[in-house]
PyMOL commands that place a pseudoatom at each C-alpha (Angstrom):
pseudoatom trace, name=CA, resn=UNK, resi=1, chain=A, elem=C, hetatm=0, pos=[106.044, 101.975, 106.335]
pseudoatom trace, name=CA, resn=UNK, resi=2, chain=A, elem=C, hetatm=0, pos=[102.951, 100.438, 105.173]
pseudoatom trace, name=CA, resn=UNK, resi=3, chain=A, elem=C, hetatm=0, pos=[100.073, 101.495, 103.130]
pseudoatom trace, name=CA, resn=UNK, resi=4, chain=A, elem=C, hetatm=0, pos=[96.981, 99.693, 101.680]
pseudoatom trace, name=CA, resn=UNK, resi=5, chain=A, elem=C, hetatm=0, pos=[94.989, 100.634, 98.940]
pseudoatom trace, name=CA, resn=UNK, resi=6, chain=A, elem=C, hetatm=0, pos=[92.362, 99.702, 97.028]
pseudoatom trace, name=CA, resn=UNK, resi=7, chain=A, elem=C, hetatm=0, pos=[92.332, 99.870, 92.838]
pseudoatom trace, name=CA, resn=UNK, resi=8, chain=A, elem=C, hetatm=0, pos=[89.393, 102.219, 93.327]
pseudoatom trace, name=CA, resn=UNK, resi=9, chain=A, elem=C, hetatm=0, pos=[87.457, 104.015, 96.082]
pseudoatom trace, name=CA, resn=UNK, resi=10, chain=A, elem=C, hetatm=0, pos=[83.813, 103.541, 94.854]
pseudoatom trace, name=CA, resn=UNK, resi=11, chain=A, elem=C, hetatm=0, pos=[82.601, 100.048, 93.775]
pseudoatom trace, name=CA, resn=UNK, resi=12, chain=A, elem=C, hetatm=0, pos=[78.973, 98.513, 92.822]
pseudoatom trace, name=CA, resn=UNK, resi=13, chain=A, elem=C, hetatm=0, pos=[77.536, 95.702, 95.232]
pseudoatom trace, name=CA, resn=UNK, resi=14, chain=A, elem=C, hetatm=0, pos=[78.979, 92.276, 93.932]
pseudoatom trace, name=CA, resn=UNK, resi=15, chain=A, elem=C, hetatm=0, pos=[81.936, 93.829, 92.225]
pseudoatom trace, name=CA, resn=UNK, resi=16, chain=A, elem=C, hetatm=0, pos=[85.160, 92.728, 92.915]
pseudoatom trace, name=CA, resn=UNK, resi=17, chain=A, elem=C, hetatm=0, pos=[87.491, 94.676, 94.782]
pseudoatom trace, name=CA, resn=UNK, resi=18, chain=A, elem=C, hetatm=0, pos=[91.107, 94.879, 94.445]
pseudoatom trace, name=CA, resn=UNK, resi=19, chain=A, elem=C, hetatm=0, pos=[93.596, 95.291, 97.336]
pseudoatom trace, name=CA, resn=UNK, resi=20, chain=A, elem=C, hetatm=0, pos=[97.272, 96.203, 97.542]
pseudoatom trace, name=CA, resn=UNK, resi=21, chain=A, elem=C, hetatm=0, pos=[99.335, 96.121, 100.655]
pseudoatom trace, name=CA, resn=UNK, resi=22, chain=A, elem=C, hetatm=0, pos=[102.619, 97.921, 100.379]
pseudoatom trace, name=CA, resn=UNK, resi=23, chain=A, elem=C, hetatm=0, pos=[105.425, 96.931, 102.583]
pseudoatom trace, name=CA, resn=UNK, resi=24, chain=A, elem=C, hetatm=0, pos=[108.272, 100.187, 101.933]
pseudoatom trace, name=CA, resn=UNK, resi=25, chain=A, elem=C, hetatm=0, pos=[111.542, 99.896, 104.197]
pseudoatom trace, name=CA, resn=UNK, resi=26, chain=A, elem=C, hetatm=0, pos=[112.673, 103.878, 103.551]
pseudoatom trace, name=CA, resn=UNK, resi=27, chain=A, elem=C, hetatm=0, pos=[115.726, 103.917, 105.302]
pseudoatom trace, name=CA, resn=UNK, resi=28, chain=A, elem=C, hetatm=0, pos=[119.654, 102.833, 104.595]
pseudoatom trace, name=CA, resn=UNK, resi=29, chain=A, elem=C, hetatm=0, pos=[119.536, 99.887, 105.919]
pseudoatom trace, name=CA, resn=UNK, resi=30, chain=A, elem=C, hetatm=0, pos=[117.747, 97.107, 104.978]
pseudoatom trace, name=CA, resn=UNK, resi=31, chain=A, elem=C, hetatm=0, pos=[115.480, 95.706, 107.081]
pseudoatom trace, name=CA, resn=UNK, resi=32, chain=A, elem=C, hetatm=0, pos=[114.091, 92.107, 108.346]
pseudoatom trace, name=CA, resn=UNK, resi=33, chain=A, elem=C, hetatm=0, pos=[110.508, 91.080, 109.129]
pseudoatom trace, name=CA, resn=UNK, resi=34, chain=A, elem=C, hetatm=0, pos=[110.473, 88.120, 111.039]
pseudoatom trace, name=CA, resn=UNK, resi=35, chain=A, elem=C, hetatm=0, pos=[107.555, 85.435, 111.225]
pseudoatom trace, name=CA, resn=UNK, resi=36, chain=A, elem=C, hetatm=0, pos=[105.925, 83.098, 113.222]
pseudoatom trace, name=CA, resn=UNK, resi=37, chain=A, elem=C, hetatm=0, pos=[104.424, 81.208, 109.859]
pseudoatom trace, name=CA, resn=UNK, resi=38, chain=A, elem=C, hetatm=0, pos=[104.227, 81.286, 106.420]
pseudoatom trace, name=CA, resn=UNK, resi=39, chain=A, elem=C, hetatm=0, pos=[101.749, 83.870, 106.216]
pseudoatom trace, name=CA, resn=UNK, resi=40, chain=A, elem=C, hetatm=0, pos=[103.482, 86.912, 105.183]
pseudoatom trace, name=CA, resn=UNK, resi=41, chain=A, elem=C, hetatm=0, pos=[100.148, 89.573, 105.160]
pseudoatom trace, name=CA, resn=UNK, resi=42, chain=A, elem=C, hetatm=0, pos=[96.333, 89.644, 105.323]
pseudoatom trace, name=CA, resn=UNK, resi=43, chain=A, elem=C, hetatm=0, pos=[93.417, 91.648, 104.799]
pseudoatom trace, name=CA, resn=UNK, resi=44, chain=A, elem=C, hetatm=0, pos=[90.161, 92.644, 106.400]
pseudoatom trace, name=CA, resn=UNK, resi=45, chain=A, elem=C, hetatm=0, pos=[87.334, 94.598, 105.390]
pseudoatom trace, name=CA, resn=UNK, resi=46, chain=A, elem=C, hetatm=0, pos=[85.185, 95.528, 108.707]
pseudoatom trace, name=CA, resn=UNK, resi=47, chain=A, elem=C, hetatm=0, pos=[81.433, 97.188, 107.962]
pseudoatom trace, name=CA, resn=UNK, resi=48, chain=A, elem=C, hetatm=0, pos=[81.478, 100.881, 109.557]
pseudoatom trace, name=CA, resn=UNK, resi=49, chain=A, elem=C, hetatm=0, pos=[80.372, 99.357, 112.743]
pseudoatom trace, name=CA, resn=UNK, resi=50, chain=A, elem=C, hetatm=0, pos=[83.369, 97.617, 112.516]
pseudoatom trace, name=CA, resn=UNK, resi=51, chain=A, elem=C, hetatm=0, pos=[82.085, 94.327, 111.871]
pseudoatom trace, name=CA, resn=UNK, resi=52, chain=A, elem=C, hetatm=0, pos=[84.671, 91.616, 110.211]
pseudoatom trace, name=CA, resn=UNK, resi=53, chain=A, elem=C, hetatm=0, pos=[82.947, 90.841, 106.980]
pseudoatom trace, name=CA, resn=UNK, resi=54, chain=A, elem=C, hetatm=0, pos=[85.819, 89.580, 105.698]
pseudoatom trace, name=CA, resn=UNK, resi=55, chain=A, elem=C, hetatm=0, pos=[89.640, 87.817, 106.035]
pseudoatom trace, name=CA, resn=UNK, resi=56, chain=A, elem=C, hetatm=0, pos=[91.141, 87.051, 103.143]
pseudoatom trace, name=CA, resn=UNK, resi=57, chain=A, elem=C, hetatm=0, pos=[93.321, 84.230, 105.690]
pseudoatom trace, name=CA, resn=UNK, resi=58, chain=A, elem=C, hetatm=0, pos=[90.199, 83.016, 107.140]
pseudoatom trace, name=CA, resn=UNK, resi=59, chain=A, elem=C, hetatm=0, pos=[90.072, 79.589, 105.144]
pseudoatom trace, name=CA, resn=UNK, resi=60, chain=A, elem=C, hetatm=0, pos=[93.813, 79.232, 104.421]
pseudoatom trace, name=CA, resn=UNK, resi=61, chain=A, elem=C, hetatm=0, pos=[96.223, 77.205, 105.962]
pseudoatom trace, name=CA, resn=UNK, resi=62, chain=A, elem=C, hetatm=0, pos=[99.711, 78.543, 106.461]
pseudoatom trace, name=CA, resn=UNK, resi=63, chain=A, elem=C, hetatm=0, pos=[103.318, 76.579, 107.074]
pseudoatom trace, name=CA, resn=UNK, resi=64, chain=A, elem=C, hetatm=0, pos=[104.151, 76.361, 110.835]
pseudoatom trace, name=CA, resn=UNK, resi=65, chain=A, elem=C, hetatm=0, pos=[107.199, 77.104, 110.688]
pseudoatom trace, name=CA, resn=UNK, resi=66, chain=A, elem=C, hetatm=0, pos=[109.499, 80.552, 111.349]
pseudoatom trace, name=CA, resn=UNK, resi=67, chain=A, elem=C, hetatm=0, pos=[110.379, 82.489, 108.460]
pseudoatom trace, name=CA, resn=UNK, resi=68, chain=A, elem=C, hetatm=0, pos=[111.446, 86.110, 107.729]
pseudoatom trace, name=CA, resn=UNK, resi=69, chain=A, elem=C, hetatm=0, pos=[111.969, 88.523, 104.874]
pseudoatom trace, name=CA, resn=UNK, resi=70, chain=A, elem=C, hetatm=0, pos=[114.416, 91.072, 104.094]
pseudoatom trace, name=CA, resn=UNK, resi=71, chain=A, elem=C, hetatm=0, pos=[113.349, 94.349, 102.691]
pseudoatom trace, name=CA, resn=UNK, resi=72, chain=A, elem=C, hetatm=0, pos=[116.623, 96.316, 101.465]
pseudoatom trace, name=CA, resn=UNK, resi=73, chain=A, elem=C, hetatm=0, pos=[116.948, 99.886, 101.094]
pseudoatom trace, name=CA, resn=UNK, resi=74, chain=A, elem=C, hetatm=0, pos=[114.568, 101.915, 99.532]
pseudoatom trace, name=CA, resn=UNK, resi=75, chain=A, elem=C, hetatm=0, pos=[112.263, 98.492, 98.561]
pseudoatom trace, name=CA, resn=UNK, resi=76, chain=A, elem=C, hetatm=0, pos=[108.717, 98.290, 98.327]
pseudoatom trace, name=CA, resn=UNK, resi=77, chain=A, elem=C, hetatm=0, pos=[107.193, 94.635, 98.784]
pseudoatom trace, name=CA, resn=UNK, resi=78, chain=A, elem=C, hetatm=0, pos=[103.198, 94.738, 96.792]
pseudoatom trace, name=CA, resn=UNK, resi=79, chain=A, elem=C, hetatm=0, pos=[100.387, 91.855, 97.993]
pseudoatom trace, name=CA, resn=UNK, resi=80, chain=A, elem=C, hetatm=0, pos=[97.539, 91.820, 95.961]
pseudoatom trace, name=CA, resn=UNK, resi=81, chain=A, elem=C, hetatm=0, pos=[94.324, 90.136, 96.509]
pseudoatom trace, name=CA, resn=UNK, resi=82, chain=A, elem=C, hetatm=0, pos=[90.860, 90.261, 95.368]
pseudoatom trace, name=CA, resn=UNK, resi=83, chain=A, elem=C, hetatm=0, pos=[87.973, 90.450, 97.386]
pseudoatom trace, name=CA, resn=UNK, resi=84, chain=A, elem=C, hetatm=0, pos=[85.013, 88.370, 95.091]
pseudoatom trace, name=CA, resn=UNK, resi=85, chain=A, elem=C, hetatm=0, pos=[82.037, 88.525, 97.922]
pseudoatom trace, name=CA, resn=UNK, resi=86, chain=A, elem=C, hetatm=0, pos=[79.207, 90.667, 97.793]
pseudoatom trace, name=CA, resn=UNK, resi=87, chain=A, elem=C, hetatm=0, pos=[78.865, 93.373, 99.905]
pseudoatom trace, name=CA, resn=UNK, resi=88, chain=A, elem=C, hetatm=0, pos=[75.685, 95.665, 100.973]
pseudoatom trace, name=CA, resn=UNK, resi=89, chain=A, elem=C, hetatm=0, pos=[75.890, 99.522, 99.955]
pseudoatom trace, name=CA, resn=UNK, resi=90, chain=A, elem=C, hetatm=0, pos=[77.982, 101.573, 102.622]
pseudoatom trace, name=CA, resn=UNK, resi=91, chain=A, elem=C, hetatm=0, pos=[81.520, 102.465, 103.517]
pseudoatom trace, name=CA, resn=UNK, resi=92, chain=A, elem=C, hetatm=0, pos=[83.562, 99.861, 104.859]
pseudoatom trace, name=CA, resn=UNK, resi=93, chain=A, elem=C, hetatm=0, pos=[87.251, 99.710, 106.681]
pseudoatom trace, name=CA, resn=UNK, resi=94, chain=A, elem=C, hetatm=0, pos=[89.871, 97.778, 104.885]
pseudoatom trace, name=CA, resn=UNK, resi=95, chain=A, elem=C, hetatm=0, pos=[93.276, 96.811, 106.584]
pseudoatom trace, name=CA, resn=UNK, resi=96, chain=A, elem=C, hetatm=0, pos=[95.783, 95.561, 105.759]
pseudoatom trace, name=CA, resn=UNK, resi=97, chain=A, elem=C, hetatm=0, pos=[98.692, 93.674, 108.189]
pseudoatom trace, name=CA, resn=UNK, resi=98, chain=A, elem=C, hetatm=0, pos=[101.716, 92.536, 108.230]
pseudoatom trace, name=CA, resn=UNK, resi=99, chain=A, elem=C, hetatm=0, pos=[101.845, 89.974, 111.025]
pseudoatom trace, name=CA, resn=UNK, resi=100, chain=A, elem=C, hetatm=0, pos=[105.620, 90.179, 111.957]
pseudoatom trace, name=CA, resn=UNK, resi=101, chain=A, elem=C, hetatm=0, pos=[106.656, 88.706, 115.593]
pseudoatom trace, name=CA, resn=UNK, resi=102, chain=A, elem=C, hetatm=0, pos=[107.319, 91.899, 118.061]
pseudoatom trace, name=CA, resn=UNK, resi=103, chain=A, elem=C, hetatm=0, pos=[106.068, 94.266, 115.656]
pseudoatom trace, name=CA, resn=UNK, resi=104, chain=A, elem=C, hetatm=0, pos=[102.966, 93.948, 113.749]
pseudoatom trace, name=CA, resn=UNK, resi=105, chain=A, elem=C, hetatm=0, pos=[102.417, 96.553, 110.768]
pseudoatom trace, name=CA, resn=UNK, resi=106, chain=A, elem=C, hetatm=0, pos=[99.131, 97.578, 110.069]
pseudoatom trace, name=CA, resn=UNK, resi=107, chain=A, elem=C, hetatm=0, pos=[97.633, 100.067, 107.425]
pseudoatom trace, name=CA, resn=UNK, resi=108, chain=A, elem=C, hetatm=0, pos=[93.879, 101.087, 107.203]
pseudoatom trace, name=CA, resn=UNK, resi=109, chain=A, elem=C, hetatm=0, pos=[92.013, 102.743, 104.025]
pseudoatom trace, name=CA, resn=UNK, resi=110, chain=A, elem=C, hetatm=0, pos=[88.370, 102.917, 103.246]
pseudoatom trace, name=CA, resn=UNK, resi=111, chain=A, elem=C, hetatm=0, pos=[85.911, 101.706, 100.338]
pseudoatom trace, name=CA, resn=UNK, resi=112, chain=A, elem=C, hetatm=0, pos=[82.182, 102.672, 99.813]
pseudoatom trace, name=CA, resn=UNK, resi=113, chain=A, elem=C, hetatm=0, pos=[79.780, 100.205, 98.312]
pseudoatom trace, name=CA, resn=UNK, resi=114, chain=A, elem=C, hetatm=0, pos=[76.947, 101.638, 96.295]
for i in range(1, 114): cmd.bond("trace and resi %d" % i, "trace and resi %d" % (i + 1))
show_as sticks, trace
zoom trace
């Protein structure tokens, strides 16, 4: 399963916001994510309109070569990352993904600007 959250639901415009992507394998076995590169998440935050405003991979360059990751039992993987733009007041969609090959994992949450 995968969640994302921010630190907070409500920030000011030009305050920096805080993301966590959870990664939680809840079963008895433990579980591989396979990848095409070295990127092992990302996150967007898309106006309500859902606009991309922001990709945390956008200007980052990943290895090219496959990789994978095993999440035992009961595990929960965290990836943090700060968003330091500024954004207008209003809500806006966050996601956060786990780009695995044959399975991508996604988790969406929501932030308001004021």
């Amino acid at each position: 399963t995968v969640r994302v959250a921010p630190a907070r639901t409500t920030y000011a415009a030009g305050e920096p916001i805080t993301l966590t992507l959870g990664v939680r394998n809840p079963t008895d076995v433990a579980v591989t994510l396979r990848f095409a590169t070295g990127q092992r998440y990302d996150f967007v935050i898309e106006s309500a309109a859902g606009v991309e405003v922001w990709r945390w991979s956008a200007d980052r360059a990943f290895t090219q070569g496959l990789g994978e990751q095993t999440v035992p039992p009961g595990w929960e993987l965290d990836y943090n990352e700060t968003f330091t733009g500024r954004l207008a007041p209003g809500t806006y969609r966050v996601r956060g993904i786990v780009p695995s090959v044959g399975d991508t994992l996604e988790a969406r949450g929501e932030v308001v600007v004021r």
